[in-house]
DSSP file (Angstrom, degrees, kcal/mol; ACC not computed):
  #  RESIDUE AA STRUCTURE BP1 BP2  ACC     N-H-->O    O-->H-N    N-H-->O    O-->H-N    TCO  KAPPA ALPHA  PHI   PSI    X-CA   Y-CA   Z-CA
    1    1 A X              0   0    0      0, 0.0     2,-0.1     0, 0.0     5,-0.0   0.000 360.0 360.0 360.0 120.7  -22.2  -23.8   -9.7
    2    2 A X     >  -     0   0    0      1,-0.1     4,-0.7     4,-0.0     0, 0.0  -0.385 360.0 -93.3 -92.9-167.8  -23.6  -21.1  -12.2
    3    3 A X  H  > S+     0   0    0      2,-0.2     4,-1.0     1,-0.2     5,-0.1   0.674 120.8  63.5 -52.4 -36.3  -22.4  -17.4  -12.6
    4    4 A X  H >> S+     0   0    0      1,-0.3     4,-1.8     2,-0.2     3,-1.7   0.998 111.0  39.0 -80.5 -57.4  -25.2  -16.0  -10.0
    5    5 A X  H 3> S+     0   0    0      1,-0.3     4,-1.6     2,-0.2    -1,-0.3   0.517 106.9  60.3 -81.5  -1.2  -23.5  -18.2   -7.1
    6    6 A X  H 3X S+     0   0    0     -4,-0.7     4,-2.2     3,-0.2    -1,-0.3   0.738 110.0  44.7 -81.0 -31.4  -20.1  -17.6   -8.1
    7    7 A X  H <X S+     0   0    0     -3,-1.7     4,-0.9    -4,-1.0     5,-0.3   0.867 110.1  56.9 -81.6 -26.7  -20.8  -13.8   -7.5
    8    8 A X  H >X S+     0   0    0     -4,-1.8     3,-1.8     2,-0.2     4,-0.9   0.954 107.5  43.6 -25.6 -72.2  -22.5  -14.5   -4.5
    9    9 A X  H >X S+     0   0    0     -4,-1.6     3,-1.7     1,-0.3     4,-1.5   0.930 111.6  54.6 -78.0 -51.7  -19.7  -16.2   -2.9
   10   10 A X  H 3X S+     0   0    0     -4,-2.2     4,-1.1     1,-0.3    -1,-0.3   0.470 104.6  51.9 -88.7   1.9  -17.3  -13.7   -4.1
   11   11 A X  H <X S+     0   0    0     -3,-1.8     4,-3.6    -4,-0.9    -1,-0.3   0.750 113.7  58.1 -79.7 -24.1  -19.3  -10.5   -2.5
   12   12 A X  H <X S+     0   0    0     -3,-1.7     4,-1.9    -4,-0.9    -2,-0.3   0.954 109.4  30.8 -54.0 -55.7  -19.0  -12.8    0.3
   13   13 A X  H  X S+     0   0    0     -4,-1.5     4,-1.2     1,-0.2     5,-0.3   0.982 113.4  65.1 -80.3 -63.8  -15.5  -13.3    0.7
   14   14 A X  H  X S+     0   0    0     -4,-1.1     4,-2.7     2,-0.2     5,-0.3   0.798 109.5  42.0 -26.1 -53.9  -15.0   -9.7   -0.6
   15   15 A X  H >X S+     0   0    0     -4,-3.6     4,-2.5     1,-0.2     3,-0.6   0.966 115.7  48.6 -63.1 -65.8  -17.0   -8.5    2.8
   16   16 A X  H 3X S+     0   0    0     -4,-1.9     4,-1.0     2,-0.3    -2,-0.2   0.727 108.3  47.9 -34.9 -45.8  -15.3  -10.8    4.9
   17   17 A X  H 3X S+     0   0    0     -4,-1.2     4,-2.9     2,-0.2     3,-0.3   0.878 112.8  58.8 -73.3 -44.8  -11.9  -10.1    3.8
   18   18 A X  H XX S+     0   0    0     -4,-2.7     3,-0.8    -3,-0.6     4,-0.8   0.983 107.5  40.2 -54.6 -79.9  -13.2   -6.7    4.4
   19   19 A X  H >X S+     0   0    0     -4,-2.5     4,-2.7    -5,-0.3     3,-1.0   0.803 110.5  60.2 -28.2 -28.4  -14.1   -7.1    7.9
   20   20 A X  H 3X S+     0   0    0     -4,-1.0     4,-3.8    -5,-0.3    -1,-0.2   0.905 108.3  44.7 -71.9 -47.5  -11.0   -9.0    8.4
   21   21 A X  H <X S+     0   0    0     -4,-2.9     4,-1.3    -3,-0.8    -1,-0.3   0.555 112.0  48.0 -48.6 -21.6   -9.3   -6.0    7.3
   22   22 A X  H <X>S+     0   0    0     -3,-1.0     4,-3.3    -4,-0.8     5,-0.6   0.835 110.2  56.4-111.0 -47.9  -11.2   -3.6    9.4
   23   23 A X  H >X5S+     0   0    0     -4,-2.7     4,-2.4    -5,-0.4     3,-1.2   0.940 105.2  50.7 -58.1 -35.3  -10.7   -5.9   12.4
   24   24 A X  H 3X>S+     0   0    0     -4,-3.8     4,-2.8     1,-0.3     5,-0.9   0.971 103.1  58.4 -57.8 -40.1   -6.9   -5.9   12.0
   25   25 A X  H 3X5S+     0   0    0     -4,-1.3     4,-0.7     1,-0.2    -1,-0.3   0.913 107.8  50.6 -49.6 -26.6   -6.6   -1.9   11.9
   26   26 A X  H <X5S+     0   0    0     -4,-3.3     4,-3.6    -3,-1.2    -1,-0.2   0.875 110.0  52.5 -81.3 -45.9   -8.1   -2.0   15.0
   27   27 A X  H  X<S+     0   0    0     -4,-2.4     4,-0.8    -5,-0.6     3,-0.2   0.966 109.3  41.5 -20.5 -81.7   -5.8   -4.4   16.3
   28   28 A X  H  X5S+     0   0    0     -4,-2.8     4,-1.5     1,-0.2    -1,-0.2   0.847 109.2  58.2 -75.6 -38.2   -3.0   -3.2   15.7
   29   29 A X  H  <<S+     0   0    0     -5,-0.9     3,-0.4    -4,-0.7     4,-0.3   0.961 108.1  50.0 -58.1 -35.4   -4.0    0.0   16.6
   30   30 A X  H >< S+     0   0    0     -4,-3.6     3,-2.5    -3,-0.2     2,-2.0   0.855 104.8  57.4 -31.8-125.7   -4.8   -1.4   20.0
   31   31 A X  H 3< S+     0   0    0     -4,-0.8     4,-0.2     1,-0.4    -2,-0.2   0.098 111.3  42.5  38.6 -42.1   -1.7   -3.0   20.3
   32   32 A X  T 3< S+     0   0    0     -2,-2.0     4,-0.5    -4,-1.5    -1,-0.4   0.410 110.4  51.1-115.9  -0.1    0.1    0.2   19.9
   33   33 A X  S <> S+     0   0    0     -3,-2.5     4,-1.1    -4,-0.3    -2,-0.2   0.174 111.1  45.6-106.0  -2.8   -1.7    2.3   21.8
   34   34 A X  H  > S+     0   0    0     -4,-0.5     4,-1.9     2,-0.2    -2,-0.2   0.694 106.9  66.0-122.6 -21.2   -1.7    0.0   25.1
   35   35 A X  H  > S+     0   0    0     -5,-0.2     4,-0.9    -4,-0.2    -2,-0.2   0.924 106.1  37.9 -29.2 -71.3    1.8   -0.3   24.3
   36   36 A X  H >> S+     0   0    0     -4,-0.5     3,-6.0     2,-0.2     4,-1.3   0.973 110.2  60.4 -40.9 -73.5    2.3    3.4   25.0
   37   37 A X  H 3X S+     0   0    0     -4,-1.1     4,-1.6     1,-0.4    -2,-0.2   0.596 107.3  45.9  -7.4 -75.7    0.0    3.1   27.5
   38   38 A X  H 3X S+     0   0    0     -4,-1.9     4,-2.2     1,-0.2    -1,-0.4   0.429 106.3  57.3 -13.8 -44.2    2.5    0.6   29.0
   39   39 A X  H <X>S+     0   0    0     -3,-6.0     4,-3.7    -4,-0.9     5,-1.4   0.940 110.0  45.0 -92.8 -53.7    5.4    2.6   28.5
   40   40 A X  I  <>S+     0   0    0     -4,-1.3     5,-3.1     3,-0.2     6,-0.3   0.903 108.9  48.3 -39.2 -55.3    4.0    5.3   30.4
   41   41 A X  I  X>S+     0   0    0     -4,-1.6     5,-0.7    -5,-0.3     4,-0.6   0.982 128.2  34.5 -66.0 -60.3    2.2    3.4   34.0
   42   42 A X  I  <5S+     0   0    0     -4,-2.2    -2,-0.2     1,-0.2    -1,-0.2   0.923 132.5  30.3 -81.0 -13.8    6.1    1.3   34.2
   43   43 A X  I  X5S+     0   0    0     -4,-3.7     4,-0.9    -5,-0.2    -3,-0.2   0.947 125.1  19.9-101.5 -58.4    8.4    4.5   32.8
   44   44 A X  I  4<S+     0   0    0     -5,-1.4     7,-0.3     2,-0.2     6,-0.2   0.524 113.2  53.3-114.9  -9.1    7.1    7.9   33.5
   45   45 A X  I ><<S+     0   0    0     -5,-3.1     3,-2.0    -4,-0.6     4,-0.3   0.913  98.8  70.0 -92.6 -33.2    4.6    8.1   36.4
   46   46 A X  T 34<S+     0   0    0     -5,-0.7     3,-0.4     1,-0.3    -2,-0.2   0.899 119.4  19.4  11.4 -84.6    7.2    6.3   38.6
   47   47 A X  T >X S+     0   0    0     -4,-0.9     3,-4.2     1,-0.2     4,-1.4  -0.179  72.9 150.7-125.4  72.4    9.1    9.4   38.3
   48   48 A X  H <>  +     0   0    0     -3,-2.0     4,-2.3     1,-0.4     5,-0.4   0.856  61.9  69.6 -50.0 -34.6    7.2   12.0   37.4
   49   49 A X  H 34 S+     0   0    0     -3,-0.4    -1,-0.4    -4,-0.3    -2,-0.1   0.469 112.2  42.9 -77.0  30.1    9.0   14.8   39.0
   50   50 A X  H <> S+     0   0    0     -3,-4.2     4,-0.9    -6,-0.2     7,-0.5   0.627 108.9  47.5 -93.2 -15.8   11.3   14.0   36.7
   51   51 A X  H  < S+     0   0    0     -4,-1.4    10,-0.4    -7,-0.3    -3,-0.2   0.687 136.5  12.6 -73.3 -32.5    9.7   13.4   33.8
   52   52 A X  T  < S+     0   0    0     -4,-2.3    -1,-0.2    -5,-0.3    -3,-0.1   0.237 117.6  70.2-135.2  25.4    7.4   16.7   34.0
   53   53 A X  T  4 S+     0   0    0     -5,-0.4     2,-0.4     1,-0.0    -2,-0.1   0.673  97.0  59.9-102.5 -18.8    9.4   18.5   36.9
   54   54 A X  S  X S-     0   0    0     -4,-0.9     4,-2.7     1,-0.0     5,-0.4  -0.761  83.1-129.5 -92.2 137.4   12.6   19.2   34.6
   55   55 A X  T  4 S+     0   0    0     -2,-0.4    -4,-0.1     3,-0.2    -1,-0.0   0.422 111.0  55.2 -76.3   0.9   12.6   21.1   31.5
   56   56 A X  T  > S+     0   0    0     -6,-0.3     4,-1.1     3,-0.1    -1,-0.2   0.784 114.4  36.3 -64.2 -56.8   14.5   17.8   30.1
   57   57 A X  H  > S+     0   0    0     -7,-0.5     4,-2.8     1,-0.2    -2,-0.2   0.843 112.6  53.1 -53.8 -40.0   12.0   15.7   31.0
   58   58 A X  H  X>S+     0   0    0     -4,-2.7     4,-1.1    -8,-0.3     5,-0.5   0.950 116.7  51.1 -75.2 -50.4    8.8   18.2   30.2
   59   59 A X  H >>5S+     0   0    0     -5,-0.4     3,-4.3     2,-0.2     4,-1.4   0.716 111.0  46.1 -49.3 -99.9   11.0   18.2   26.4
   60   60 A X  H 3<5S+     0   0    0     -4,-1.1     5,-0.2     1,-0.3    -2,-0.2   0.463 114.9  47.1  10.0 -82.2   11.1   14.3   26.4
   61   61 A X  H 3<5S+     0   0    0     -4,-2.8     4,-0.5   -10,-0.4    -1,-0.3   0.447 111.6  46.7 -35.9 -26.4    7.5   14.0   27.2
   62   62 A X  H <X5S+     0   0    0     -3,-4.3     4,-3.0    -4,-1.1     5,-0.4   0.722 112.4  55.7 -98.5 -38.1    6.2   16.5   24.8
   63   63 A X  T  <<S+     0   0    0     -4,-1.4    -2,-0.2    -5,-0.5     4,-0.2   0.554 108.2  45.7 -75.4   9.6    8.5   14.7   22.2
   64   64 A X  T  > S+     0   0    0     -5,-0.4     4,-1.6     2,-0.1    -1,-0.3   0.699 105.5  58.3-108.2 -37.4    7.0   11.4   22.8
   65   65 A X  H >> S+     0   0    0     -4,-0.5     4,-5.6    -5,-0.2     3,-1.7   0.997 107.9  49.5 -36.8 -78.9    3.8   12.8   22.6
   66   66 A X  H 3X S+     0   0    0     -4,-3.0     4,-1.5     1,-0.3     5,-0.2   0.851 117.3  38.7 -35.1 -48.7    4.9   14.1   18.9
   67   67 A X  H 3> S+     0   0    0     -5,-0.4     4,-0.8    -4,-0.2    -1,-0.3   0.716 112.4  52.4 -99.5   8.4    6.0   11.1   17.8
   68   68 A X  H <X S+     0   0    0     -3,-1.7     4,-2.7    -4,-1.6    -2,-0.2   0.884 115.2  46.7 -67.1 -39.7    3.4    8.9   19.4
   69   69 A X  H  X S+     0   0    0     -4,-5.6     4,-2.4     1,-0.2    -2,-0.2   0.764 111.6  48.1 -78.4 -15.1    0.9   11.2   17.7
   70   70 A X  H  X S+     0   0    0     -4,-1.5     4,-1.4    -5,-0.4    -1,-0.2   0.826 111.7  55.3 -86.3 -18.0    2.6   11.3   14.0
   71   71 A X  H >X S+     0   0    0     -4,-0.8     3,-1.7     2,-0.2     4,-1.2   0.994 110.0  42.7 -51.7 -74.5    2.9    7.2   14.2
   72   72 A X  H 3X S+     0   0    0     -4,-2.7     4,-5.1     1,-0.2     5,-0.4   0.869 118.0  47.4 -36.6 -66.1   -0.7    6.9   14.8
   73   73 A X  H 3X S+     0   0    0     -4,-2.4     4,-0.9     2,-0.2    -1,-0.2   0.749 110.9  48.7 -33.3 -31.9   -1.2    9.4   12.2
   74   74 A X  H XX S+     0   0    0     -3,-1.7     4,-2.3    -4,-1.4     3,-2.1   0.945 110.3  54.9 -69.5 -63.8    1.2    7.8    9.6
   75   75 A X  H 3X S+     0   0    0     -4,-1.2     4,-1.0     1,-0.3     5,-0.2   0.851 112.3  41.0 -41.6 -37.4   -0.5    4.1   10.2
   76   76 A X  H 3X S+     0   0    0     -4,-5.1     4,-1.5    -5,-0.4    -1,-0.3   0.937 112.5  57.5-100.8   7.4   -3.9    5.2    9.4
   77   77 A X  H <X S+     0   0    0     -3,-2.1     4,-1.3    -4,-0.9     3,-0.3   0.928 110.0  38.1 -59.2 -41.1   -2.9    7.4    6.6
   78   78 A X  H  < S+     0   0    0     -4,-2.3    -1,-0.2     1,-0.2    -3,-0.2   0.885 115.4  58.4 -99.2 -14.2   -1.2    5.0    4.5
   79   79 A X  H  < S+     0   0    0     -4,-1.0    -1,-0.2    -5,-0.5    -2,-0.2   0.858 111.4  45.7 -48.5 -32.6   -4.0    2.5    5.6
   80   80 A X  H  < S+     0   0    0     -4,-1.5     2,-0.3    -3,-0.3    -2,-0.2   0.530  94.4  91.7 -75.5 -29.1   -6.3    5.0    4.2
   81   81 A X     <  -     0   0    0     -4,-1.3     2,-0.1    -5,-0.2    -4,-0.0  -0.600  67.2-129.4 -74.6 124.9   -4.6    5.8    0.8
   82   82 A X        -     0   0    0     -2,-0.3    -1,-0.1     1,-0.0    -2,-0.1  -0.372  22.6-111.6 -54.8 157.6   -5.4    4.1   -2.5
   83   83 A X        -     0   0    0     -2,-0.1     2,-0.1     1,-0.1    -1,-0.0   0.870  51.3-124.4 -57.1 -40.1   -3.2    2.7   -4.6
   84   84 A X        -     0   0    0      2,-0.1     2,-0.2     0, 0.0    -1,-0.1  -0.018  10.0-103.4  85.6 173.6   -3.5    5.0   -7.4
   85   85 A X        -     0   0    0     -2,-0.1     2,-0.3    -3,-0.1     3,-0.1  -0.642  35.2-115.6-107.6 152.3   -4.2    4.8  -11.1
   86   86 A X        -     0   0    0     59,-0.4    -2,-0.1    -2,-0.2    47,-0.0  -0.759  46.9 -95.2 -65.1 132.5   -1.4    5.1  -13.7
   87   87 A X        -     0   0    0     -2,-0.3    -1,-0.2     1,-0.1     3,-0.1  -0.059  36.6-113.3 -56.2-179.8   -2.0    8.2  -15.7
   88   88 A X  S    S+     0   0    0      1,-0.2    -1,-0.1    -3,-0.1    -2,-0.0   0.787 103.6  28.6 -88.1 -40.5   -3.8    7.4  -18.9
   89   89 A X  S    S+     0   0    0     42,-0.1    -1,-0.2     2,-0.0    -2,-0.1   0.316  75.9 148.1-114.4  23.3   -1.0    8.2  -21.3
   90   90 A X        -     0   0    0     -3,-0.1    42,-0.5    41,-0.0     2,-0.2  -0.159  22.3-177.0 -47.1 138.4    1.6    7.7  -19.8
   91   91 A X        -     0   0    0     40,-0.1     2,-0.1    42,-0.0    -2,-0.0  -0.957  37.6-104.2-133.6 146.3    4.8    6.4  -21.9
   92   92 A X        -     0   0    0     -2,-0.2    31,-0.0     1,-0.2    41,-0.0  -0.369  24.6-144.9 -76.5 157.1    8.4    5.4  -20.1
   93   93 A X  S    S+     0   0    0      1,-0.1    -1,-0.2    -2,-0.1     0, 0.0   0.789  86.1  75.0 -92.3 -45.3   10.8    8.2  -20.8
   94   94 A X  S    S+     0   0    0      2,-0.0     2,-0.2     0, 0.0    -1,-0.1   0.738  88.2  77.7 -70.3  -8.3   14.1    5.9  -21.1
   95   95 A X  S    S-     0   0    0      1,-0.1     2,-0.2     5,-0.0     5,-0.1  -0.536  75.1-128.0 -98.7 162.2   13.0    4.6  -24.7
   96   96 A X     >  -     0   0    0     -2,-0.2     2,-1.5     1,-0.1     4,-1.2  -0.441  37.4-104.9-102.6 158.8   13.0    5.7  -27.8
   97   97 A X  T  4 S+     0   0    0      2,-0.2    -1,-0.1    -2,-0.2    -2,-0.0   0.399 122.2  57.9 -51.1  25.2    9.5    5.6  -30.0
   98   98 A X  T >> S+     0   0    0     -2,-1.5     4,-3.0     3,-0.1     3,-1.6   0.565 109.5  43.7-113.6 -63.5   11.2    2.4  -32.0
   99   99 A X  H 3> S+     0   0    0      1,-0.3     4,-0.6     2,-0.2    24,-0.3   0.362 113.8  50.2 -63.6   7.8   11.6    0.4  -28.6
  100  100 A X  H 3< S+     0   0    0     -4,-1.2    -1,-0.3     2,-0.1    -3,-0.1  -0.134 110.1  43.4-141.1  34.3    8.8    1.2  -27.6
  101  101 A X  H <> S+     0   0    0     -3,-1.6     4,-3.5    -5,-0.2     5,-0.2   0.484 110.9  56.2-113.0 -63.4    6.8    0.3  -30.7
  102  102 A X  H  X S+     0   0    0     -4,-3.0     4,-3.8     2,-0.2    -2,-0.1   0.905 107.3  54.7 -25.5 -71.5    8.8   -3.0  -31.0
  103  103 A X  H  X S+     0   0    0     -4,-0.6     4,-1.8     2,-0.2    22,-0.3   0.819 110.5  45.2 -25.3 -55.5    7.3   -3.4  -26.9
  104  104 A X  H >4 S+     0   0    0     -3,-0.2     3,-0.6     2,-0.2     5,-0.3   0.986 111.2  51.1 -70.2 -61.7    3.7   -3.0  -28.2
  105  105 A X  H >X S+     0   0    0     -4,-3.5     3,-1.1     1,-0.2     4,-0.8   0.820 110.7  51.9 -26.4 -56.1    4.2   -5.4  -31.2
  106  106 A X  H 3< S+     0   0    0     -4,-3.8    -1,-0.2     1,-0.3     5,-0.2   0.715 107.8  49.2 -47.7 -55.0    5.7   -8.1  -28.7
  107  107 A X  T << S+     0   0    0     -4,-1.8    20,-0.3    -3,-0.6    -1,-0.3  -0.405 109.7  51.2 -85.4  45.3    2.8   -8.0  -26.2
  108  108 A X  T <4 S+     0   0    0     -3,-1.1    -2,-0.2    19,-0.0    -3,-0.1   0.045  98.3  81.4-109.1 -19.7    0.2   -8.4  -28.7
  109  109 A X  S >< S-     0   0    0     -4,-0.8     3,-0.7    -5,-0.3    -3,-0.1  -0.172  82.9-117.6 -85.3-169.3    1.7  -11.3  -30.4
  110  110 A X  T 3  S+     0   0    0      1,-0.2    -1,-0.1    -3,-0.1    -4,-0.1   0.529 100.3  67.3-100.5   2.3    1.5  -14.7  -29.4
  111  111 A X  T 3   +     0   0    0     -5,-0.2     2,-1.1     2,-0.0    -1,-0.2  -0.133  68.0 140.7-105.7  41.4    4.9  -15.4  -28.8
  112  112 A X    <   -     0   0    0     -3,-0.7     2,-0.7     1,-0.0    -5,-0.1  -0.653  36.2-154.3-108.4 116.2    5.4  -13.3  -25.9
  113  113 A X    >>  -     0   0    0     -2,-1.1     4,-2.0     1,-0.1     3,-0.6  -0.459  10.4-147.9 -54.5  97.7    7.4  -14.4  -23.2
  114  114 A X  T 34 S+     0   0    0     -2,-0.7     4,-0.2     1,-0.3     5,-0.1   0.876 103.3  46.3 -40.1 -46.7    7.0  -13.2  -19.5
  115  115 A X  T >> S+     0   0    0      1,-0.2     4,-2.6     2,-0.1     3,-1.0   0.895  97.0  66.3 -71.3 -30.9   10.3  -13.5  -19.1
  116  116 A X  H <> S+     0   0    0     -3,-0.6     4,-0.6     1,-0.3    -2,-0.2   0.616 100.7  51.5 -56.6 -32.5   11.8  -12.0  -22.0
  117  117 A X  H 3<>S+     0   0    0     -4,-2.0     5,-0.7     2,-0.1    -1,-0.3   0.310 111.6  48.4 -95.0   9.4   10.6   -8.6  -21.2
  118  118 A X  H <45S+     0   0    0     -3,-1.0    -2,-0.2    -4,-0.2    -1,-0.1   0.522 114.5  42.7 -70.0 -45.9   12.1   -8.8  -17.8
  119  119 A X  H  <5S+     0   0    0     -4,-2.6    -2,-0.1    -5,-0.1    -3,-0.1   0.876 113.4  45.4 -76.7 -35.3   15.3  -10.0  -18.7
  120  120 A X  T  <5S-     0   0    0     -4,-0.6    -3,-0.1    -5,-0.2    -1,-0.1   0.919 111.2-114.8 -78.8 -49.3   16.2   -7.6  -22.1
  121  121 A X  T   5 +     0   0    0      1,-0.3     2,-0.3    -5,-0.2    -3,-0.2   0.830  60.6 167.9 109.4  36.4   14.7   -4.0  -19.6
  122  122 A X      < -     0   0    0     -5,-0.7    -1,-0.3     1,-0.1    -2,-0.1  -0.824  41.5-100.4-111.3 149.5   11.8   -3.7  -22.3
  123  123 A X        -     0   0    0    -24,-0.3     2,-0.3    -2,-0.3    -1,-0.1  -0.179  35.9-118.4 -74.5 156.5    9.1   -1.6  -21.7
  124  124 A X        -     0   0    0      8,-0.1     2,-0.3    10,-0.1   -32,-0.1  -0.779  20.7-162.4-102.4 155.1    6.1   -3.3  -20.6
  125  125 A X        -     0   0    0    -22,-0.3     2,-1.1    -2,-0.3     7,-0.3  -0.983  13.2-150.3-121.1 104.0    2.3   -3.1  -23.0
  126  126 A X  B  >> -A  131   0A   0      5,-2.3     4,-3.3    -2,-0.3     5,-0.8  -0.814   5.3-161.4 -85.7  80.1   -1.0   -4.2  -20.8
  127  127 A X  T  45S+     0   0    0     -2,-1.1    -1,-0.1   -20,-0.3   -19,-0.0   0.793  89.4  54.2 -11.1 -37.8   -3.2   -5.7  -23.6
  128  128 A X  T  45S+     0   0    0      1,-0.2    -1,-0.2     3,-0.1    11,-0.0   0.989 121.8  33.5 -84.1 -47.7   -6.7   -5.4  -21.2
  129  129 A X  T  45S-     0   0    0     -3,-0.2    -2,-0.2     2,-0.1    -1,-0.2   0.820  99.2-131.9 -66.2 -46.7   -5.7   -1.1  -20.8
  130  130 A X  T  <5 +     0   0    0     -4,-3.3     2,-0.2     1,-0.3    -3,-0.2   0.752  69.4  75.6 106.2 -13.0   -4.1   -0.3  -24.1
  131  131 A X  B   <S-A  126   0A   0     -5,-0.8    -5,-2.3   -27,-0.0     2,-0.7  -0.665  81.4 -66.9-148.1-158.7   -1.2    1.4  -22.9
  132  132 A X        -     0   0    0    -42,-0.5     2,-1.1    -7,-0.3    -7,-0.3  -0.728  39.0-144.5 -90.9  67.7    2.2    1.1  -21.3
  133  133 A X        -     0   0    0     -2,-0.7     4,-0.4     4,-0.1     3,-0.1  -0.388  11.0-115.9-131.4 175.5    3.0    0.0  -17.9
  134  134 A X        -     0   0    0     -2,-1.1     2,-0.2     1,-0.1   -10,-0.1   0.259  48.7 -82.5 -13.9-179.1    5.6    0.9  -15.1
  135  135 A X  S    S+     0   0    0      1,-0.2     3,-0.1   -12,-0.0    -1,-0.1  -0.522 121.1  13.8 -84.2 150.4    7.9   -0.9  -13.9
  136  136 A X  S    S+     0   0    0     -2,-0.2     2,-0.4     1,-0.2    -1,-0.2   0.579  95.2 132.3  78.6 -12.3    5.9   -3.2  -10.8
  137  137 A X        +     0   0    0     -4,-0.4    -1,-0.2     1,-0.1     2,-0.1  -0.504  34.0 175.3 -76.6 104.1    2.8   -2.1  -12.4
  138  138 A X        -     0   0    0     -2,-0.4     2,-0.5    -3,-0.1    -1,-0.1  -0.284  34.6 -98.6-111.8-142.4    0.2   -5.0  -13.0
  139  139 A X        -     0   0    0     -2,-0.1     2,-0.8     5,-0.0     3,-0.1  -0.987  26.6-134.8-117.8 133.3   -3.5   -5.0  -14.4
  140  140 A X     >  -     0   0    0     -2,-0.5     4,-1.7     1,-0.1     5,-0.5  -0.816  20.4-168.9 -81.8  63.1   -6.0   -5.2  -11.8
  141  141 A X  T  4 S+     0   0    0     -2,-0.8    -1,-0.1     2,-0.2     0, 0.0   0.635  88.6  52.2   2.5 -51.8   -8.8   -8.2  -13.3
  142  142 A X  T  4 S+     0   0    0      1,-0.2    -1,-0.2    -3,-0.1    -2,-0.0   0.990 123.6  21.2 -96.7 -71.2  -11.2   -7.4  -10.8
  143  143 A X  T  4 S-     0   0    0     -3,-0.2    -2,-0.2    -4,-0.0    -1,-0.2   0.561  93.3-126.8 -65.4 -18.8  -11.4   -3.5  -11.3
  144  144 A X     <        0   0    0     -4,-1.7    -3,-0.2     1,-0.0    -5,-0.0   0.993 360.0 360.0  45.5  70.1  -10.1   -3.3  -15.1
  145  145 A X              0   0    0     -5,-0.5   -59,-0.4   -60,-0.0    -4,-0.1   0.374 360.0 360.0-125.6 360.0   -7.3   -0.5  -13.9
């Protein structure tokens, strides 16, 4: 297998896993919307005079409404959101420019241990970037971010 079919297959799977993706938002979005649905046909047309003949009920009702509608909204917002970029110059505040010289030195040499900067609380140095990052932070391969 050369280089040209290795990129092939990996727009490949790259779409698919995109479709795959696309199909679940819809899913679940289904799912939660015929759920309401649900809630409604056995809960609240039953008894509708009470549910929109009382000024409890007409409250209730608008306030399921609200949070039915901020759900939906939250799910496809953070579905929607990127991850974000680490700024470009960022450096961690809790160290002083010594550690955090020491940090760079450490992840450029060849004796650096994955664990050892996890365990000691030392700031982390991304080799492929150039810079410093967070805690949780990793390198993205695919994208170089």
């Amino acid at each position: 297998m050369d280089i040209s079919d290795t990129k092939k297959l990996k727009g490949k799977i790259t779409r698919y896993f995109f479709v795959v993706m696309i199909v679940l938002v819809f899913l679940v979005s289904g799912i939660f919307i015929l759920d309401y649905a649900t809630v409604w046909i056995v809960m609240i047309l039953p008894a509708a005079s009470y549910w929109l003949g009382t000024y409890i009920g007409l409250a209730q009702t608008i306030f399921q409404f609200f949070v039915f509608g901020m759900a939906l909204y939250s799910y496809f917002k953070i579905v929607r959101t990127p991850p974000g970029k680490i700024p470009m110059y960022w450096k961690p505040t809790d160290y002083t420019d010594e550690e955090l010289e020491k940090a760079k030195l450490v992840s450029t040499s060849k004796e650096k241990s994955r664990k050892s900067s996890h365990k000691h609380n030392t700031p982390r140095y991304c080799n492929a970037c150039d810079r410093f990052k967070p805690p949780r932070a990793h390198h993205c391969s695919e994208c170089n971010v």
